[in-house]
Kinemage of the C-alpha trace (Angstrom):
@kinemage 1
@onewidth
@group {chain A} dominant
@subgroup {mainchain}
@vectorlist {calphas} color= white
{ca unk a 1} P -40.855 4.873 -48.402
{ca unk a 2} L -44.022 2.738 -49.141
{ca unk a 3} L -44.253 -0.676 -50.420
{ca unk a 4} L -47.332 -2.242 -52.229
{ca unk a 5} L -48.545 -3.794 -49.257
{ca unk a 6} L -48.009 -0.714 -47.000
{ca unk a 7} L -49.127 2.619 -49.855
{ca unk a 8} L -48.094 4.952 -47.226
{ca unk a 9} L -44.782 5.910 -45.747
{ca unk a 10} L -42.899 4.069 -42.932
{ca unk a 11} L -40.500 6.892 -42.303
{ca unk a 12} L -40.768 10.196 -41.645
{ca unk a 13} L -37.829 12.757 -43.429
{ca unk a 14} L -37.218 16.321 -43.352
{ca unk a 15} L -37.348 17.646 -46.763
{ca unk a 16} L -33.533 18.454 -46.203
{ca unk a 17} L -30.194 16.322 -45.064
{ca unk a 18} L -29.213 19.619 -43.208
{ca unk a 19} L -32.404 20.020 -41.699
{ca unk a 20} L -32.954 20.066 -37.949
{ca unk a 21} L -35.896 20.617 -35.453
{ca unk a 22} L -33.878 22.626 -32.419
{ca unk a 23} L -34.919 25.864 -31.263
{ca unk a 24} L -33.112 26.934 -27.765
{ca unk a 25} L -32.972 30.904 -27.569
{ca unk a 26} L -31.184 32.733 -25.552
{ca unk a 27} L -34.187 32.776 -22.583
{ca unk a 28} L -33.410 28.939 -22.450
{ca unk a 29} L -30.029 29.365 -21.260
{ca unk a 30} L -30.819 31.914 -19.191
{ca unk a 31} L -33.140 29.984 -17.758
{ca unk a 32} L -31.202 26.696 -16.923
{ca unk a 33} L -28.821 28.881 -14.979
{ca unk a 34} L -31.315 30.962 -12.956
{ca unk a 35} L -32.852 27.444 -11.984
{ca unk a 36} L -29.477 25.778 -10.965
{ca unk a 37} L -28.870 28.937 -8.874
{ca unk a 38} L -32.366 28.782 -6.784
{ca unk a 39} L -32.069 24.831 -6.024
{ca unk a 40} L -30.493 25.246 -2.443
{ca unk a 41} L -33.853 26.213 -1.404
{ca unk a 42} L -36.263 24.502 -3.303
{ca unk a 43} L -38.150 21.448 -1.639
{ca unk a 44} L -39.527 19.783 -4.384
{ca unk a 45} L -39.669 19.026 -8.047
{ca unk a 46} L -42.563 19.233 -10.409
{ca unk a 47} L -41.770 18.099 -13.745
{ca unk a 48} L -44.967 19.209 -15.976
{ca unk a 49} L -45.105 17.131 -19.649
{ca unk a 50} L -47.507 16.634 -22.691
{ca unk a 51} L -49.436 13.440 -22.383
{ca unk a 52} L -49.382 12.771 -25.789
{ca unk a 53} L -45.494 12.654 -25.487
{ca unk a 54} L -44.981 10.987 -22.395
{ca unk a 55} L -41.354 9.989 -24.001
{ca unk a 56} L -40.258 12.616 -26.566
{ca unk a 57} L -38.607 15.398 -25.467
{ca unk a 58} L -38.050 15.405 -22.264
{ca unk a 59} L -34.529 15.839 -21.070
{ca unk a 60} L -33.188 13.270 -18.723
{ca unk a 61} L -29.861 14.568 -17.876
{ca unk a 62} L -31.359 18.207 -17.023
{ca unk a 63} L -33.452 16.658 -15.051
{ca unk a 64} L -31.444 14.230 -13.356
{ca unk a 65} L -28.963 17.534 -12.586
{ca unk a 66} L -31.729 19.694 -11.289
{ca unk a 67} L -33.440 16.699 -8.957
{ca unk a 68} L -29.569 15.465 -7.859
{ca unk a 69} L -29.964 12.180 -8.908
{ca unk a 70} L -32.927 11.559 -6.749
{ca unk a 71} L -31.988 13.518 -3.661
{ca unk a 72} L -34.680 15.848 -4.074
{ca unk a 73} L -38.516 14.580 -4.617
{ca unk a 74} L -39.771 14.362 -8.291
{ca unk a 75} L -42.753 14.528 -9.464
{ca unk a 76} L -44.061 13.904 -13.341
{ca unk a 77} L -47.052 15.720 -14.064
{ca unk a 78} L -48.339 14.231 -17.785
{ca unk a 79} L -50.881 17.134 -18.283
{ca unk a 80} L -53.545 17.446 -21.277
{ca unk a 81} L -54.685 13.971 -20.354
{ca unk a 82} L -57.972 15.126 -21.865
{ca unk a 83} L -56.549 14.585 -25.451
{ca unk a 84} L -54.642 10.991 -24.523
{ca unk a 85} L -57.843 8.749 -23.448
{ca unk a 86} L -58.522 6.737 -20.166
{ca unk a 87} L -57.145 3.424 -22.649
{ca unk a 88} L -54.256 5.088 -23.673
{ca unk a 89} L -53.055 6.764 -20.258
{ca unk a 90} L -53.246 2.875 -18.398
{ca unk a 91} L -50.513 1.931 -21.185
{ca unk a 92} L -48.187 4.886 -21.272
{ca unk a 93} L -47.925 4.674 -17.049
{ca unk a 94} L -47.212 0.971 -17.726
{ca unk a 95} L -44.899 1.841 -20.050
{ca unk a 96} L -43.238 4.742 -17.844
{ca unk a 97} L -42.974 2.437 -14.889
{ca unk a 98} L -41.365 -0.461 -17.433
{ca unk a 99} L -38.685 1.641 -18.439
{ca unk a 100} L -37.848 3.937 -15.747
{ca unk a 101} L -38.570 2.788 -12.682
{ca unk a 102} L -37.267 5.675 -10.702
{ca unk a 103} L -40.169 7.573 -11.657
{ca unk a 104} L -42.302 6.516 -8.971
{ca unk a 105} L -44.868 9.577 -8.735
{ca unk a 106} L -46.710 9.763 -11.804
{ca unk a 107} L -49.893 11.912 -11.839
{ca unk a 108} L -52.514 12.785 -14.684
{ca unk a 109} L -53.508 15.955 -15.543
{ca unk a 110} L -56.153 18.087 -17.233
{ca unk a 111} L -55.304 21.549 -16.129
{ca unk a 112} L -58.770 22.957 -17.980
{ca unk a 113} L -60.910 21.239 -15.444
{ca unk a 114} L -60.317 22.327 -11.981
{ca unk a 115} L -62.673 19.271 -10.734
{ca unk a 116} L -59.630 17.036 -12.456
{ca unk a 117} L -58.232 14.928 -9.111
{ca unk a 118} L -54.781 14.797 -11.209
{ca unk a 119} L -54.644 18.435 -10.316
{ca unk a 120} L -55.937 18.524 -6.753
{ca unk a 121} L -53.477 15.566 -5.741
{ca unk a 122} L -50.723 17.054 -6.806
{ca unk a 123} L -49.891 19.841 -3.560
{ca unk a 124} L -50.646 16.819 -1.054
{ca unk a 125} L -48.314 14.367 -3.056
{ca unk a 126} L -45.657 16.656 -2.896
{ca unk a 127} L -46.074 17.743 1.025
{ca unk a 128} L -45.969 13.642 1.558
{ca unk a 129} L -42.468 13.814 -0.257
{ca unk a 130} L -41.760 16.715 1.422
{ca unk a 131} L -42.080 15.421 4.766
{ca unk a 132} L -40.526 12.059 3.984
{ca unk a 133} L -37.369 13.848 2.798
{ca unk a 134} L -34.088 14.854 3.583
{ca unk a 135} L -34.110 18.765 3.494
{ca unk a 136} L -30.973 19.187 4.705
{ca unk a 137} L -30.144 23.128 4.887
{ca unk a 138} L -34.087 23.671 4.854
{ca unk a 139} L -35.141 21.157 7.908
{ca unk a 140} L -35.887 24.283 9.806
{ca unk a 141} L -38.098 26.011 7.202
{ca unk a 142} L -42.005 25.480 8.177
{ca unk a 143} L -42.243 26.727 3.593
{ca unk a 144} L -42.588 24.429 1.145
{ca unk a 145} L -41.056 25.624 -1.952
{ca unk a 146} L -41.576 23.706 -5.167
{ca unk a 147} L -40.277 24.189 -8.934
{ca unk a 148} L -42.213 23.856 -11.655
{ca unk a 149} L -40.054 22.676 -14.767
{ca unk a 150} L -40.561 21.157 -18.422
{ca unk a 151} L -40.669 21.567 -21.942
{ca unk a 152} L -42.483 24.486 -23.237
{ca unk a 153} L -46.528 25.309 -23.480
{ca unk a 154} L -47.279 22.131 -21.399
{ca unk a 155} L -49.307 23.869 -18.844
{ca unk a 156} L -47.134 24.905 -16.086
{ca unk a 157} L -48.468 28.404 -15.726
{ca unk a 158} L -51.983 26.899 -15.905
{ca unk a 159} L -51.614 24.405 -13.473
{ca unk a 160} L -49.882 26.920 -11.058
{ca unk a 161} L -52.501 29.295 -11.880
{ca unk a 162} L -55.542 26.248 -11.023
{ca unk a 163} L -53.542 25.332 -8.005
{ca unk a 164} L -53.445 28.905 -6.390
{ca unk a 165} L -56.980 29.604 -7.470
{ca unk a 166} L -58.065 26.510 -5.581
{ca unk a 167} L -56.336 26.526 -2.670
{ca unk a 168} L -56.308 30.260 -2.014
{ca unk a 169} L -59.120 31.404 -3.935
{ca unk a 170} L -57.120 34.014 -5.949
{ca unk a 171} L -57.000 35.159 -9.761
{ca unk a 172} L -54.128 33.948 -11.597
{ca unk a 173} L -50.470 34.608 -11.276
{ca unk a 174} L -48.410 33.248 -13.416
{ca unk a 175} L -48.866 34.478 -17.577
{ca unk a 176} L -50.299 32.029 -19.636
{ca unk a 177} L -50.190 32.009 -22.978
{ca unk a 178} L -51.407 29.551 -26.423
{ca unk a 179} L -47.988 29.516 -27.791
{ca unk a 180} L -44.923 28.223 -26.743
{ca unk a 181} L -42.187 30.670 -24.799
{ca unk a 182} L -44.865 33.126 -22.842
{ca unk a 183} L -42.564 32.733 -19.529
{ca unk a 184} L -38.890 33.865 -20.475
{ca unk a 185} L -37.216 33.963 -16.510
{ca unk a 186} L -37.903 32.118 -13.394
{ca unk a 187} L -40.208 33.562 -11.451
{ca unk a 188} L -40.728 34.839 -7.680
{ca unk a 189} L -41.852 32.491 -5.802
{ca unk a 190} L -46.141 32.505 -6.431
{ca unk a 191} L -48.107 31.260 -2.999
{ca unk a 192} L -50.284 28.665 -3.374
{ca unk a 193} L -51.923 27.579 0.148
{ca unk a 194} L -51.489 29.145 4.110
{ca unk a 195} L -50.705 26.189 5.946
{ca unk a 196} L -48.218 24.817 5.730
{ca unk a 197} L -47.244 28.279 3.312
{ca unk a 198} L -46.164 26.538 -0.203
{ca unk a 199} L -44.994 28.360 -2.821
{ca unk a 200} L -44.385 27.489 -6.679
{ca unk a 201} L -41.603 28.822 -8.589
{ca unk a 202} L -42.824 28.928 -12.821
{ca unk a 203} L -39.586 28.389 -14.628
{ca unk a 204} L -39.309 28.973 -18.790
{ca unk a 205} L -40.033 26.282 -20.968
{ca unk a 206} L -36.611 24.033 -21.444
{ca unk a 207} L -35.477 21.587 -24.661
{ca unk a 208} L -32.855 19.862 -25.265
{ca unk a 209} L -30.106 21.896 -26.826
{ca unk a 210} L -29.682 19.974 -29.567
{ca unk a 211} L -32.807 17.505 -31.210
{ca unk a 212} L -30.370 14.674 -33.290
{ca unk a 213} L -33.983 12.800 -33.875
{ca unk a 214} L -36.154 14.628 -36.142
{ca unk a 215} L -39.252 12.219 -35.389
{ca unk a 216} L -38.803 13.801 -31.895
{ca unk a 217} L -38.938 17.158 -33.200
{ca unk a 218} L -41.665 16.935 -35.115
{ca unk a 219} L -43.841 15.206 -32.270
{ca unk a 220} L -42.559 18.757 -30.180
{ca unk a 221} L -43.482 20.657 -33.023
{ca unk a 222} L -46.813 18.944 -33.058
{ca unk a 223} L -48.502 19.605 -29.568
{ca unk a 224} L -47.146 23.007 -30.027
{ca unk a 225} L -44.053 22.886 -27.742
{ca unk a 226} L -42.249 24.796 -30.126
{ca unk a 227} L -43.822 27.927 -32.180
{ca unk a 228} L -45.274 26.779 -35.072
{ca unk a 229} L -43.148 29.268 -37.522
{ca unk a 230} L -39.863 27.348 -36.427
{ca unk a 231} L -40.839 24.560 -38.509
{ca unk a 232} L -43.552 25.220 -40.480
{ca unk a 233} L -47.134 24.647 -40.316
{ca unk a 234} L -46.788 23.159 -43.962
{ca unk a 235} L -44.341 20.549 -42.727
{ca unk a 236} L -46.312 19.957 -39.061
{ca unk a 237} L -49.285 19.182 -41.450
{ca unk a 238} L -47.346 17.010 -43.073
{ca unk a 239} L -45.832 15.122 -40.145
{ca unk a 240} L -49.681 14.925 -38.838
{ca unk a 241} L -50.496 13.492 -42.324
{ca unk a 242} L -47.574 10.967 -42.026
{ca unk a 243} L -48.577 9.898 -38.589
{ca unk a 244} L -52.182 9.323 -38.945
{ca unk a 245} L -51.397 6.923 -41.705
{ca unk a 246} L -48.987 4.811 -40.577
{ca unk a 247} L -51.181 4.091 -37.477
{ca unk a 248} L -54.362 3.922 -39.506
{ca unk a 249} L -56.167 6.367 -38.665
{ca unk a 250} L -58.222 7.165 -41.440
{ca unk a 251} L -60.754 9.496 -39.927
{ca unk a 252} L -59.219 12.484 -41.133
{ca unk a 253} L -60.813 11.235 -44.207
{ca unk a 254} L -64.205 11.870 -43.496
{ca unk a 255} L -63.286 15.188 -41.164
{ca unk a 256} L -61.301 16.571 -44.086
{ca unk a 257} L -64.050 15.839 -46.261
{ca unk a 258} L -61.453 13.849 -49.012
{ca unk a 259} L -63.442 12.869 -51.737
{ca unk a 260} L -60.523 10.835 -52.653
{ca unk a 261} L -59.837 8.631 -49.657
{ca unk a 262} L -56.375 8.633 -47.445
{ca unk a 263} L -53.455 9.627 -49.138
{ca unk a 264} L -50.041 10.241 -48.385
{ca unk a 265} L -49.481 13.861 -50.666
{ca unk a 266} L -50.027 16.432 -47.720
{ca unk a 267} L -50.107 18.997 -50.564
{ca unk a 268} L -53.266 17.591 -52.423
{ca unk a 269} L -54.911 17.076 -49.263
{ca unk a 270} L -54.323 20.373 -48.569
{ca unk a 271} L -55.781 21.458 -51.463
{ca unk a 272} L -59.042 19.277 -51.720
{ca unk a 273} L -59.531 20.108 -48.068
{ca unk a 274} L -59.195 24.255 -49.012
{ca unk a 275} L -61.430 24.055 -52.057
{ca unk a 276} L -64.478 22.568 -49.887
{ca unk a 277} L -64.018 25.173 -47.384
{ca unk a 278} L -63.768 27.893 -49.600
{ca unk a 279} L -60.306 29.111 -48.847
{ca unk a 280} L -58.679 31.180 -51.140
{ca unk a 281} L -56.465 34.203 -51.286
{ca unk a 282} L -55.204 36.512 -53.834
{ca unk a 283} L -52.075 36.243 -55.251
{ca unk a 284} L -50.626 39.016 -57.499
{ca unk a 285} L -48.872 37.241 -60.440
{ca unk a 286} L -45.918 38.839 -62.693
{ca unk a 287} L -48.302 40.475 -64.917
{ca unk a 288} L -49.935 42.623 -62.186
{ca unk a 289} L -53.492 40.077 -62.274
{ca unk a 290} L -54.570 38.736 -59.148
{ca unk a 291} L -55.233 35.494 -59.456
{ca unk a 292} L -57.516 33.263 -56.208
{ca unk a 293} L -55.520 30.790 -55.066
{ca unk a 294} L -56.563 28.083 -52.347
{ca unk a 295} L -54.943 28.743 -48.974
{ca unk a 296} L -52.762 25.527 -48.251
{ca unk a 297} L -51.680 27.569 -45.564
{ca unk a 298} L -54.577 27.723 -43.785
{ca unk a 299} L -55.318 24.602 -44.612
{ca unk a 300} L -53.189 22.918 -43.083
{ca unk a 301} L -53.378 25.350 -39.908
{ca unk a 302} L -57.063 23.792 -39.691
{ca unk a 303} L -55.666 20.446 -40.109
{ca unk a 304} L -53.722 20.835 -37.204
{ca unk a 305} L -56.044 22.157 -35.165
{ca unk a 306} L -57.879 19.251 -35.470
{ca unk a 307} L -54.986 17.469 -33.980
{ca unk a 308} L -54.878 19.742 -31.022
{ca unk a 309} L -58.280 19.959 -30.165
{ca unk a 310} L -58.753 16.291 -29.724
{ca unk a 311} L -61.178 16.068 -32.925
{ca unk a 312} L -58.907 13.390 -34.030
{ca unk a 313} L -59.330 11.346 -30.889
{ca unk a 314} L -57.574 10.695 -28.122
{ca unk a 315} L -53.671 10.366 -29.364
{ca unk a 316} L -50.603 8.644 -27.993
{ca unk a 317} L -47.621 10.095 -30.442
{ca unk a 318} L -45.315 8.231 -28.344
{ca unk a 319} L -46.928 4.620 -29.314
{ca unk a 320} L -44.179 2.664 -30.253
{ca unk a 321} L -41.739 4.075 -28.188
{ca unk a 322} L -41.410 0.943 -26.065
{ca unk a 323} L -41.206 -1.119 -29.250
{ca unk a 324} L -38.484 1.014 -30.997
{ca unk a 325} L -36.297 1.722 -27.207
């Protein structure tokens, strides 16, 4: 909907009433069980997030089932701080703090840059909780174990992977992958420094069973927590599009190369932004002819690449969380 004052939409639908952003295979619940079963002897928590969702998507109650309701130490990990901005990370860890207070260990992360300190403090942050914790049937155990958790393709392999190669000097361990789903089962336990011994357990990507927002879904969709076929890279692009506007940013505009200026049809964007970069594929018609036909398809994969690759500037999709909460 868009008023004369406002041209561009204030809400964001799916283009159907039935429509719903959810994907939880079969891995997932595999995987919530396989971590309930290992908790007895794990030390510590890591819960490992997109920055640029500090607030969508991540699943309180699991959480609050697998830490015990604060029993065991927890530790949120907002990786990919690169893309959020120095500005931008100051107001979602005021917001965090604002709104749930029990999060008390917040850390910053950018696991592509081993010289990050949001990386490096995060194995003596969780020895401090360690220590200052009840361990109960562990107390005798000179091992640290800690389990990674979160949604999916937020960098928990990575950071595992940065951890271990900095501590221990060794080559990766856990599988890594660009897309969303790479780690299926918990893992063995992966060793990550001598002394004291700590070990990481990777664990697969968890959502929420069921997404009832669709704003929520699409932000997941966005940073690529979900596989981009689920929803469509047609309707991402358009969710991008969406966003973008109602926040004002306009750059897109010039990085797009719209000859047109903003507009809210992610189709003719699309199109304008295919034709300038020469993408075209054939398309056999009825007839037999091929006819060239721009690419809105890979279009709009472009398009969100920009998004992901921070050439749209630092984002906060979260924003107006606090305002809307």
């Amino acid at each position: 909907m868009s008023t004369l004052s406002n041209p561009f939409r204030t809400v964001f639908r799916l283009p159907s009433r039935n429509q719903r952003i959810n994907w939880f295979p079969g891995h997932m619940t595999k995987g919530m069980r396989q971590i309930q079963q290992k908790l007895r002897n794990v030390d510590c928590i890591v819960e490992i997030h997109d920055s640029r969702i500090p607030f969508a998507g991540r699943n309180s109650q699991f959480f609050e089932t697998i830490t015990g309701n604060g029993v065991k130490p927890h530790i949120l990990v907002l990786n990919k701080v690169d893309l959020l901005g120095k500005k931008q990370q100051r107001s979602v860890l005021k917001q965090l703090r604002a709104q749930q207070p029990e999060l008390r260990n917040i850390l910053f992360t950018n696991c592509k840059d081993q010289r990050n300190h949001g990386v490096l403090d995060i194995l003596p942050l969780a020895s401090k909780l360690v220590a200052e914790s009840s361990r109960f049937n562990r107390t005798q155990s000179a091992e640290h174990n800690i389990m990674i958790i979160g949604v999916p393709n937020v960098g928990k392999s990575s950071i595992i992977n940065v951890l271990r190669n900095v501590h221990l000097k060794k080559r990766s361990a856990a599988r890594v992958g660009a897309e969303a789903g790479v780690t299926r089962s918990v893992g063995e336990r992966i060793k990550i420094q001598e002394q004291p011994p700590v070990y990481m357990i990777d664990t697969p990507g968890i959502l929420q069973p069921s997404v009832t927002d669709d704003e929520m879904g699409m932000k997941l969709a966005l940073v690529g927590c979900l596989p981009d076929h689920i929803v469509g890279e047609d309707l991402i692009a358009d969710y991008l599009l969406y966003w973008l506007n109602r926040h004002r940013r306009l750059d897109y505009v010039q990085l797009l190369g719209l000859s047109s200026g903003p507009s809210d049809n992610i189709s003719a964007v699309l199109a304008e932004f295919a034709q300038r970069e020469g993408m075209f594929h054939r398309v056999k018609q009825y007839d037999g002819q091929v006819e060239m036909m721009t690419n809105l398809l890979a279009a709009a994969r472009r398009f969100i690449s920009f998004f992901r690759t921070g050439q749209l500037g630092p984002i906060n999709l979260d924003a107006e969380y606090s305002h809307q909460n």
